[in-house]
C-alpha positions in Angstrom: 123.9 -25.5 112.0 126.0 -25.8 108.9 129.0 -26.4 110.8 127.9 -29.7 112.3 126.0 -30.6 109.5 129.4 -30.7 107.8 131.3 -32.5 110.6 128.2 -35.0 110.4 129.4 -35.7 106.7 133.1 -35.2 107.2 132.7 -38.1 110.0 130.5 -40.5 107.4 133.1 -39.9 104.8 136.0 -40.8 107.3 134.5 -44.0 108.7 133.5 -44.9 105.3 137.1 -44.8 104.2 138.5 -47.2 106.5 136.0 -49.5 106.5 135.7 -52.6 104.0 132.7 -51.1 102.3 129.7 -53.7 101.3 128.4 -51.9 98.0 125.3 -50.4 97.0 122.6 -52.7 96.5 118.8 -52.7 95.2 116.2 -55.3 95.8 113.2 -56.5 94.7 110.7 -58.1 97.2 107.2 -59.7 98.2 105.6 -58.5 101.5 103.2 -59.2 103.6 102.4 -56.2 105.8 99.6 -56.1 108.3 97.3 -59.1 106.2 98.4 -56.9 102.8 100.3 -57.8 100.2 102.8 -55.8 98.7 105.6 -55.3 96.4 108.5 -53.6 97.1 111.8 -52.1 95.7 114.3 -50.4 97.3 117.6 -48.8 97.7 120.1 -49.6 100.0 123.4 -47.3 100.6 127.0 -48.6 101.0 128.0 -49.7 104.3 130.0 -47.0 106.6 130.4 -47.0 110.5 133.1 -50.0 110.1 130.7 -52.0 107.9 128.3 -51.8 110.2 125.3 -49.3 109.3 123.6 -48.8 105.9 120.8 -46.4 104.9 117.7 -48.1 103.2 114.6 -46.4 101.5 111.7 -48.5 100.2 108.7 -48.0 98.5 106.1 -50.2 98.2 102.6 -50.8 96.0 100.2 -52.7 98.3 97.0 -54.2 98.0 94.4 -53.8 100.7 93.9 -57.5 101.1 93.5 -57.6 104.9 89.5 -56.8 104.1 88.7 -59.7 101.7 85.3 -60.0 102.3 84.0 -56.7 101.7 83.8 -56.2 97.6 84.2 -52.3 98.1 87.4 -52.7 99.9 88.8 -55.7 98.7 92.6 -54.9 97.0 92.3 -51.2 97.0 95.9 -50.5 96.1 98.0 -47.9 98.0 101.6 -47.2 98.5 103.9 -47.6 101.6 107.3 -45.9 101.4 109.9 -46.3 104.3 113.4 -44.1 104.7 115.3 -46.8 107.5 118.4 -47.2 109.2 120.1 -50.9 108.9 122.8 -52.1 111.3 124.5 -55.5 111.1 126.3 -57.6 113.4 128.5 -59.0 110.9 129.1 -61.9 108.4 127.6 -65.3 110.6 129.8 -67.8 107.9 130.6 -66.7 104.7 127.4 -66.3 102.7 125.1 -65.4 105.8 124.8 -62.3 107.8 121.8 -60.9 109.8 121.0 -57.2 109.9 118.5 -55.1 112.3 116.8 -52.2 111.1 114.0 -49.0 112.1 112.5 -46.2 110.8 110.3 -43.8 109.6 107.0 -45.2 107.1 104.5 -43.1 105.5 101.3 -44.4 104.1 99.4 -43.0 101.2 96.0 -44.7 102.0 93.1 -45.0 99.8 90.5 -42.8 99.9 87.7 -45.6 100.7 89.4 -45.6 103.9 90.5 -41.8 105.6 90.4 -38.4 104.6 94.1 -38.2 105.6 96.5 -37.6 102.3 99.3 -39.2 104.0 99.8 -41.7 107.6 102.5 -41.6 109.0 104.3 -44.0 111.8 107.5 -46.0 112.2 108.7 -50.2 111.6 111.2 -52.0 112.9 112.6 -55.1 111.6 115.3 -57.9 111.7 116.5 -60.0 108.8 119.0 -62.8 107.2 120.9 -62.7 103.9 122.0 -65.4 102.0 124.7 -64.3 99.4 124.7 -67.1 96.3 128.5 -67.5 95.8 129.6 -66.6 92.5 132.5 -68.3 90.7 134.4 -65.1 89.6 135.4 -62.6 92.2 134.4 -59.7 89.6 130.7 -60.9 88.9 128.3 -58.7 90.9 126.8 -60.3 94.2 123.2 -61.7 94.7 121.5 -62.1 98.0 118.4 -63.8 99.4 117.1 -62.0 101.9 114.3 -63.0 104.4 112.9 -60.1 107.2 110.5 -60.0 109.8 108.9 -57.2 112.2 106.4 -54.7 112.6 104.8 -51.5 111.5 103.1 -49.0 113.5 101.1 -45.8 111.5 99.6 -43.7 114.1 96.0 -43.0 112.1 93.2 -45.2 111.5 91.3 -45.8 109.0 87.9 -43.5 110.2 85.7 -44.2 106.9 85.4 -48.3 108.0 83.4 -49.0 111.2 85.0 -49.3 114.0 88.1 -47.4 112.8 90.4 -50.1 112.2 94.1 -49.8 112.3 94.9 -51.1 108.8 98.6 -51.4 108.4 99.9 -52.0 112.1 100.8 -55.5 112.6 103.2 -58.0 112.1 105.6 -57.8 108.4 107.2 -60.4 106.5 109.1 -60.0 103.4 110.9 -61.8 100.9 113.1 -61.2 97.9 116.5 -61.0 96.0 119.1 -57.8 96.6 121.6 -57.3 93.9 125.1 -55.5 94.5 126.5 -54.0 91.4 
């Protein structure tokens, strides 16, 4: 097991060297997930695979807003986190490039709703950058990035009649990714 496990890495190190390499980036973002609103941060490796893959983990605070009407359920916060894979199919002009993504998402739900400590489930996702061009070649880069998909946690939430599934449904999310 340790054997390929190290050819795993000594292949990810390889294709990482001869590719051009888009940089480690972190981001700061607005969601809406499922009728909740969140706010997320997250990680994003450099590029390897020829500039083609990154690894992304995300964690987000949300705020139960999908129940509105009902006082004792109304923004309950609870936190998302997601560990994704990100492939791109290149630059589409110079300061645009779209990206596709999946993963694995874990919920830590609010007690008003389950028993469960953790949900778990996966999302999938597709999304545009907009790099804002920089006069010098050395300042860092600045994106604008817009993404849209789903999520899918395979609980419910048993403690609300009819046993709703809370944060399965349609994503949106907005925000700004810096490269150092």
């Amino acid at each position: 097991m340790k054997k390929i496990a190290m050819c795993i890495a000594a292949a990810i190190c390889a294709l990482s060297i001869q590719a051009k390499e888009t940089p480690l980036s972190l981001a700061f973002g607005l969601a809406d997930s499922a009728d909740n609103l969140g706010i997320n941060l997250e990680i994003t490796s450099p590029s390897f695979a020829r500039d083609f893959i990154v690894l992304r983990i995300e964690s987000q605070l949300d705020l139960l807003s999908a129940y509105r009407n009902d006082p004792d359920l109304s923004w309950e916060q609870f936190s998302s986190h997601r560990l994704g894979v990100a492939g791109t199919g290149g630059w589409n002009s110079d300061t645009a490039r779209l990206y596709g993504e999946f993963g694995g998402l874990a919920v830590l739900p609010p007690r008003k709703l389950t028993d469960d400590a953790a949900q778990f489930g996966i999302y999938g996702l597709f999304g545009f950058e907009f790099f804002i061009d920089s006069d010098s070649a050395s300042a860092p880069m600045l994106s604008y990035y817009l993404e849209a998909g789903t999520n899918s946690i395979f609980d419910e939430a048993e403690r609300i009649p009819g046993s709703p599934d809370y944060y399965s449904g349609f994503t949106v999310k907005t925000g700004l990714r810096w490269y150092p």
